[in-house]
Structures are given as structure tokens and as C-alpha cells.
N, C-alpha and C positions, 0 to 999 in steps of 0.2 A: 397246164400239166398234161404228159403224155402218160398212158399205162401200156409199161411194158411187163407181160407174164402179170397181169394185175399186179403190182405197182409201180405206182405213181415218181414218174421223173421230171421234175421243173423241164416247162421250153429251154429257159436261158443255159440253165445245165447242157442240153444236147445242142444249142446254138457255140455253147464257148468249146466243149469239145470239139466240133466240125472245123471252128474258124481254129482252133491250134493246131491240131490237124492238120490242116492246111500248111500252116505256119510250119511243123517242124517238119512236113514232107518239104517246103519250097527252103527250107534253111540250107539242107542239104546241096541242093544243086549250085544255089547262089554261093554256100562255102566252095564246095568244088571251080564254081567258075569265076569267082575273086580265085582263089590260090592260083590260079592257070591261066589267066586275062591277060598273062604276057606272052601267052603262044606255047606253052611248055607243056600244056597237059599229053599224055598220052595218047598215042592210038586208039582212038576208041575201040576198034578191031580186036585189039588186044585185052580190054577190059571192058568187062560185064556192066549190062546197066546198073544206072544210080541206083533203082525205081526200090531194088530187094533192097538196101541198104536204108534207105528214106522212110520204106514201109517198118523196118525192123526199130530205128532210129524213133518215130513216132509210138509204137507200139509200147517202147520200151519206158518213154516218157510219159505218157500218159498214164503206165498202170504206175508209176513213178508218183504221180502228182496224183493219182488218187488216192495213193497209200497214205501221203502227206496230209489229205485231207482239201486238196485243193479243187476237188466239185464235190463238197459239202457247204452246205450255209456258214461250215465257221472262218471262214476263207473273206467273208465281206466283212467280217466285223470292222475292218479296215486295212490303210493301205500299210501298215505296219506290219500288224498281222501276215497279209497279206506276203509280203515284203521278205520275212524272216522263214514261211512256208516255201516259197520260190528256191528261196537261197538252199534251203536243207535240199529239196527234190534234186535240184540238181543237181548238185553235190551225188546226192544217191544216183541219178542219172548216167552222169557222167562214170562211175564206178561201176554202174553195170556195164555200158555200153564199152569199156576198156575190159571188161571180163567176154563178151561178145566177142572181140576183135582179137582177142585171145584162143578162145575154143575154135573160130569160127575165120579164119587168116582171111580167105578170100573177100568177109565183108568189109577187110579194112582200106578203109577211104586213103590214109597217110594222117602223119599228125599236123602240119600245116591247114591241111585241107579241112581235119576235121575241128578242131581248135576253132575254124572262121566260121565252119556250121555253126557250132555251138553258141559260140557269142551272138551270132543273129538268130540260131531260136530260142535263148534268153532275149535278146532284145525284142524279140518280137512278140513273146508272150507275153512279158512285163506289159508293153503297152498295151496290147488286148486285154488284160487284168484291170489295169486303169482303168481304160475307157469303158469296162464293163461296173466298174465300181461308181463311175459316173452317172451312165446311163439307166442303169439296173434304177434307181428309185424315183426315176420319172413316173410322173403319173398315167403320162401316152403306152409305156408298154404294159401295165399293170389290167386285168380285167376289173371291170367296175361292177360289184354286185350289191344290190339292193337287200336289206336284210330285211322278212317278214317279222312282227314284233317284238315288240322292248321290253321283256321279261326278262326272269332269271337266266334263262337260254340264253337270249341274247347278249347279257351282260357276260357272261363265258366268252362272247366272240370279244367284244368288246377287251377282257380282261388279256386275252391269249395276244390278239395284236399291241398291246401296251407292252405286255415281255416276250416276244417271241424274236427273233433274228429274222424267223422266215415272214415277216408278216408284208416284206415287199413283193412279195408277188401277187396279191391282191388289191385291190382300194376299196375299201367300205364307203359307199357313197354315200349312207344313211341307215336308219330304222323307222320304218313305217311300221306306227301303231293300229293295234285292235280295237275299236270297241271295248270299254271295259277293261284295260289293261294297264296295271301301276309300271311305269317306268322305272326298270331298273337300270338303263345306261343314261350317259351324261342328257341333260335337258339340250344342249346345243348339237347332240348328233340324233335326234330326232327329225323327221322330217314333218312338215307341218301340212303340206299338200291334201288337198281332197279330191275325190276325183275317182275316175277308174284309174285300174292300176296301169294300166298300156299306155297311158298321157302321163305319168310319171315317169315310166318307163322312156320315152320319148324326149321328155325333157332332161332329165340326167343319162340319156345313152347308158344306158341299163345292159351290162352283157350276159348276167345273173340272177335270179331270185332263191333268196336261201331262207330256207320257212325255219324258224327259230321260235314255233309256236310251244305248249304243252299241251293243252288242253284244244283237239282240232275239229270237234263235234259241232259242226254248226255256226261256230265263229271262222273258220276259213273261206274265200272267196275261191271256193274248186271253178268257177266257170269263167273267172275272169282269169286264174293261174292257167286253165286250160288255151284260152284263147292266146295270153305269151308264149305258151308252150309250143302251140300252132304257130305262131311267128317267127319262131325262132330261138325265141330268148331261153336260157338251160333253166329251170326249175330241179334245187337239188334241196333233201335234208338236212338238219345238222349235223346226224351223224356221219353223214358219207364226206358233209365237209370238212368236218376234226380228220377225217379217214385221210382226207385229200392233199391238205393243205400244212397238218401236225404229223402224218404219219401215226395213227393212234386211234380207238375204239375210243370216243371220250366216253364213260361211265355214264355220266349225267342224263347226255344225250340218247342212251344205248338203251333200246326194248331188244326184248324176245322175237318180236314180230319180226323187226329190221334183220335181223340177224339170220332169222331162217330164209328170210326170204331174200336177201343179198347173195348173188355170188360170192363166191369163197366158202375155206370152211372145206376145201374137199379130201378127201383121203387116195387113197387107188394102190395097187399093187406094184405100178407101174413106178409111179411117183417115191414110192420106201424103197424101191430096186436101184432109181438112179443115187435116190440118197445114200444108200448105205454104200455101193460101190464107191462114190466119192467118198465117203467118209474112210474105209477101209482103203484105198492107196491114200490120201490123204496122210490116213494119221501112220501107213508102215514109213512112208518119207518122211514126215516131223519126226519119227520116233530115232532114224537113222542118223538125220541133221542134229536135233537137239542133243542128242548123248553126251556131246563133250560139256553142253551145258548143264545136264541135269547131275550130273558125275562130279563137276565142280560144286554145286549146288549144294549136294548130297555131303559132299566131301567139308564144306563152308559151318553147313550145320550140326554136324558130328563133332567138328571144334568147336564149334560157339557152346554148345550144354550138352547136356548129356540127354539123354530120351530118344523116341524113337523120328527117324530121319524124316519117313511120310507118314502126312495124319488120314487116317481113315474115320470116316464120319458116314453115317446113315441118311440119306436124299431120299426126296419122292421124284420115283422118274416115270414116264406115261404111263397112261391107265390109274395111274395112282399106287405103282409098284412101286417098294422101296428096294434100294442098292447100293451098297457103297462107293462112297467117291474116294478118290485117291490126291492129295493136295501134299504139298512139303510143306514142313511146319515152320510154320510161320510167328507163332506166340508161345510162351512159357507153357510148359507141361502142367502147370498148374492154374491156366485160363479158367477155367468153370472147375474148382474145386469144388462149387458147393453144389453142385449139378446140373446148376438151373443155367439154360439156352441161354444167352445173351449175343444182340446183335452187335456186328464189328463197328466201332467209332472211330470220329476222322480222331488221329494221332493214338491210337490206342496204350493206352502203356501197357500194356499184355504182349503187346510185339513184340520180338528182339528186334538186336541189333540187325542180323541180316534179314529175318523174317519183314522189317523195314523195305529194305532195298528190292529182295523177292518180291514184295508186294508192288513197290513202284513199277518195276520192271514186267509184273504179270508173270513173272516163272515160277513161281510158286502156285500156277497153273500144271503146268506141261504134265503132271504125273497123268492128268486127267486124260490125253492120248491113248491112255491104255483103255478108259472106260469107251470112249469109243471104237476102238479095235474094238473091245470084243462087245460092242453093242448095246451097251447101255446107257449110253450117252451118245451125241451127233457133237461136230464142231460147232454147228448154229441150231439154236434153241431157245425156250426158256431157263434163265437159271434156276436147275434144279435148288429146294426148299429142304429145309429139315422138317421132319414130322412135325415138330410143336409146333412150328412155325404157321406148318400149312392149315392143322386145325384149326389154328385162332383166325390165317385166315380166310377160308373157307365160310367159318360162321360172320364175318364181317362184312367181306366185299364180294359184293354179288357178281359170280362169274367166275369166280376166282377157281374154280378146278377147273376150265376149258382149258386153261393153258396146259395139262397134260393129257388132252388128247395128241400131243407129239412130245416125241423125243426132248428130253432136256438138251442144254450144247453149253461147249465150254465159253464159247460166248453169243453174243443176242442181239436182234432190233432194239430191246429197252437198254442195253448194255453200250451201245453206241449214240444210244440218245437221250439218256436221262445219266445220270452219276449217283456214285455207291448209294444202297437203298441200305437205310438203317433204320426205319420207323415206320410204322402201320400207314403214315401220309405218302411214304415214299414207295414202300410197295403197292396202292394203288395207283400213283401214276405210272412204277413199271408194268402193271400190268396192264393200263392200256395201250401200250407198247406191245407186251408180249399177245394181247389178243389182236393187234394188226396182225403182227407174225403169223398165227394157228390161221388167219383168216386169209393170208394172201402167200404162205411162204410158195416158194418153186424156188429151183436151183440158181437163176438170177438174183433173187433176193440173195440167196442165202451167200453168192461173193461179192454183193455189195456191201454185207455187214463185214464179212472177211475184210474186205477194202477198208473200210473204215472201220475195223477193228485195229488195222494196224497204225494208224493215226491216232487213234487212243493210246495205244503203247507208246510211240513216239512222241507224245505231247505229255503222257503221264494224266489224262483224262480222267476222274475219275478214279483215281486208287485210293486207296485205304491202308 
């Protein structure tokens, strides 16, 4: 894992960008000089390098296939998957790149010309997709870390790699016990060695140590973990590796200590200046683009019943202010007649008809644009809570108001990576999501959720 702007980007993530990269700057030329291999191409004299065309061409695909979802972990689930993501991007691709050569006359290649790029940087991504879906779960590229003991903790790592997607980027070598310590992972992924730990370390080529202890008073080996640490070998906690590996604060794992004392977590003047500037052109260009959709929208739901067109509802948004949110209604007027909160369920019958479709499609969002104009909202955030909501849980999950020391956003880190939160289980796993976010966001982050916001939309990830 690499940390850019403090977070964490897989190797293989920024190895398969460079090698397509590659791929769709070398497609270019090679279409150009197949279409012209019989002597015909042009003067070069008379037309501009390839080079602006190749770089615009790459650029274009690539935020193309991120949109898709195609350097996110859900991209390996397989080559089907796999398969079905490819075809959509370029499809989308190909439709910018004829909007390019549109606005933009001189970047265009010819349509023979570009037609034969095209097919070799699909063919040539596809293969690189393969061979990455091959290679990726070898045990050779994988780091091999040693887990300090078999407790509850450790049974968390244990339990995250049995369902996690992302759990090929590491190899759990083992769990070496304490002293005094009931095993709570499998008896066969113990390690049974004795010994100093640097002759372990040696014999299973050890590239990590990850302390997975609770209680570290005395029963830790601080002088033998120092001597690997001297070596070489990364000695890291649990928490920084849920942070690393999950993108997420695990709860369990999480002190007070760790937290103040870890980078992140910072504020600055600097940092709410770039973000509201982004937010504010941001949201006046979504407000200009969406209009013909929110007008339809608007115009869809004024047929379907009768009531009012957007729902206003009261949110807590940073510091623990509350504000109205602005949403198109989406359920019966008479949703909580009897006035008690109740969370949205998959298939709600409180829906309508279009408030359905709305929902799949995430426009029944867009009103929200406005709360960001005027600054009560950010595009990336936590999502803002209703008061009942927050009190209950406030008193339950510990932490649970850091997430509004920033901005709430129309959508989030736990919003891209966990799915609709309808129950007290489910808002503490977004929220150890939303406290990655308070703890690492910068303006990088915050269009890599945009990036994989929109692959949400597109796959329908996640709605209600």
C-alpha cells in the first residue's frame, strides 16, 4: 500500500493504471500506423503530434473506467464482472472521446484511424485485466505478516479475511500466541514455534508484525519487537491495520490514545477554503447540468400524488448544528403519520412508484446541491443523521459525534463502501468508515469517493 495525501492506495491499483496507460497512449500510434502501413498517411509536416491526442485519449479512459468502478476491489470479483465493467467504460469512452473530436476538430485522428486504436486498447486492456486477475492472488506478490496473538482481536482479522474481497493483498502467515491466551482463531492457523521472534521471523520470511494483543502490560516482548523493528521488519497495530487494509477506524480495535496520537484528524483554514471553493463551482455546474433532470423529476412527482414536490427534513450537520435537508419525495405523504423516525427498508412499501426509480437512480438526491451552495452541506461527507437518530446514537456507539466535526456531504467514504444503513449494526459499521474520512479526508480523497460514487449509480450499489 502506497499513502497518497494520507490515504492508502493498493501497489497493484497504481501498477494496473501505469501498465494501461501505457496501453492506451501505445494504442494510439499503433492504430494510426496500421491505418497508414500502406504508405498513405499524411505529411507529418502538415499534422500535429500524436502525443496531445494519446495523452487526451488515456486521460479520458481512465477517468472512464474509474467511474465504472474498474480500480476498485469490485472489478476482481471476477472475469465476468470483470467483463461486463469493461464493455459499459467503453462504450462510455468511446462517447466522450466522439464528443472531444467534436468540440475540439484538430484532435481528430480520422475514423479508420481511430476505430483501429480503439480495438487495440480494448484488446490490450482486457488482457492486462486477465493477467492481473491471475496474478493478483499469488502468494509471491502478496506481503506476508505475522499476527501477534490469538484473541478476540485477532479473531476480527481472521473474520475480515474470510469476507472481505480485499483480503488478497496480504497473506496471514499465522498467529503466534501469548502466554496465557485462549485462542479464539482456527487451532490450525496458530503457529506452534518457540523461540525468539526473529527465528520465526526468518523461517516464514516475515515482511510484517501486527500486534493484535488487548491487554499489553507486561505480556508484550517490547525488546524482541524492537530488535525486528531494527531489522527491518514493519511492526504495525491493529488499528492502523483495519485503517490500512479495510479503509475504516475498526471500533473494537480504536482507543482514545491511538487517535490523538496518530496523524490525521486535522482542520486548518486553508483546507475549508479549498473545500468550499470546490464545492461552490461544483455544485453552481451540477445545478446548471441537472435542471432538465430535476424539472422532469419535479414535474413526474406532481403527477404521481398530490403533496408537496421536495421533502424537507431537519439533519445534524457539523458541530452538531441542525439544518434542513432538501430531498424529492420519494414515499407517501403519509410515511410517519404517527410520528415516530423510522429507518428506510430494502423494498419499502412507503415508496411510490417513481420515488422507486428516484431512489435507484440517486436523483432524488440532487435537491441537496442547494445545501451545498449555500454551505451547509459539502459534496463528500458524512451522511448527515436526523436528531432522534443521533441521540440514540450518540449514547450507544462510542465516537459516534466525531463524525461532525466536518461537514456532512451528499455522498461519503462509508456510502461507497458499505450499503444502505438501516439498523444500529449498520450505522456502526458506517461509521467506522465515516471516521476514516474525519481522520484522513484532503481534496484527493474526496474525488476518489466522487469516482466511485459514480459507479454506485451506475451499478445501482446500494439503493433503497
Amino acid at each position: 500500500m502506497i499513502r497518497f495525501f494520507r490515504h492508502y492506495v493498493p501497489t497493484y491499483t497504481l501498477l494496473l493504471v501505469g501498465v494501461e496507460g501505457l496501453i492506451l497512449v501505445a494504442s494510439i500510434y499503433l492504430g494510426v500506423s496500421t491505418r497508414f502501413m500502406d504508405g498513405g498517411m499524411p505529411d507529418p509536416g502538415s499534422t500535429q503530434s500524436l502525443l496531445p491526442i494519446a495523452v487526451v485519449f488515456m486521460l479520458v479512459m481512465i477517468v472512464t473506467m474509474t467511474a465504472f468502478g474498474l480500480y476498485a476491489w469490485e472489478w476482481m470479483d471476477g472475469a465476468k464482472e470483470m467483463l461486463q465493467r469493461m464493455a459499459a467504460s467503453f462504450v462510455a469512452g468511446f462517447t466522450v472521446m466522439s464528443l472531444v473530436f467534436y468540440l475540439f476538430p484538430e484532435l481528430f485522428l480520422g475514423r479508420g484511424a481511430f476505430a483501429i486504436a480503439f480495438l487495440f486498447a480494448l484488446a490490450g486492456v482486457t488482457l492486462a485485466r486477465l493477467a492481473f486477475l491471475k496474478w493478483a492472488h499469488l502468494d509471491i506478490l502478496k506481503k506476508r505478516v505475522l499476527v501477534l496473538g490469538t484473541g478476540s482481536r485477532a479473531a476480527k482479522i481472521e473474520s475480515m479475511f474470510k469476507s472481505s474481497p480485499r483480503a488478497h493483498r496480504v497473506h496471514i502467515v499465522g498467529y503466534l500466541p501469548l502466554s496465557g491466551t485462549h485462542h479464539y482463531v482456527e487451532h490450525s492457523r496458530v503457529l506452534t514455534e518457540r523461540g525468539p521472534i526473529s527465528a520465526i521471523i526468518d523461517k516464514h520470511n516475515i515482511d510484517e508484525i501486527l500486534i493484535a494483543v488487548r491487554d499489553r502490560r507486561g505480556g508484550l516482548p517490547t525488546s524482541e519487537l524492537l530488535e525486528c523493528k531494527l531489522a527491518g521488519i514493519s511492526v504495525i497495530e491493529l488499528s492502523t491495520f483495519f485503517e490500512r487494509e479495510n479503509g475504516q477506524l475498526q471500533l473494537e480495535s480504536l482507543n482514545a490514545s491511538w487517535m490523538i496520537l496518530s496523524e490525521g484528524f486535522r482542520q486548518g483554514l486553508a483546507r475549508d477554503a479549498v473545500k468550499r471553493a470546490f464545492d461552490l463551482i461544483a455544485s453552481g455546474l451540477l445545478l446548471l447540468g441537472s435542471l432538465p433532470v430535476m424539472t422532469l423529476t419535479a414535474l413526474l412527482i406532481r403527477l404521481e400524488s398530490s403533496g408537496p414536490v421536495l421533502y424537507r427534513q431537519e439533519r445534524i450537520g457539523q458541530h452538531g448544528r441542525p439544518f434542513t435537508i432538501f430531498k424529492f419525495r420519494s414515499m407517501r405523504t403519509d410515511a410517519e403519520s404517527d410520528g415516530k423516525p423510522k429507518w428506510a427498508g430494502q423494498n419499502d412499501d412507503r415508496t411510490t412508484p417513481v420515488g422507486r426509480v428516484i431512489r435507484k437512480l440517486r436523483i432524488d438526491e440532487l435537491p441537496q446541491i442547494f445545501n451545498v451552495f449555500m454551505g451547509e452541506m459539502s459534496f463528500v461527507g458524512p451522511r448527515p443523521e436526523r436528531p432522534f437518530f443521533v441521540r440514540q446514537l450518540v449514547k450507544e456507539i462510542p465516537y459516534y459525534a466525531s463524525r461532525h466535526s466536518v461537514k456532512p456531504g451528499i455522498t461519503g467514504w462509508a456510502q461507497v463502501r458499505y450499503s444502505y444503513g438501516a439498523s444500529i449494526e449498520d450505522a456502526i459499521e458506517k461509521l467506522q468508515y465515516d471516521l476514516y474520512y474525519v481522520k484522513n479526508h484532503s481534496l484527493f480523497l474526496d474525488l476518489m469517493i466522487l469516482f466511485q460514487t459514480a459507479q454506485v449509480v451506475l451499478w445501482g450499489k446500494g439503493a433503497r
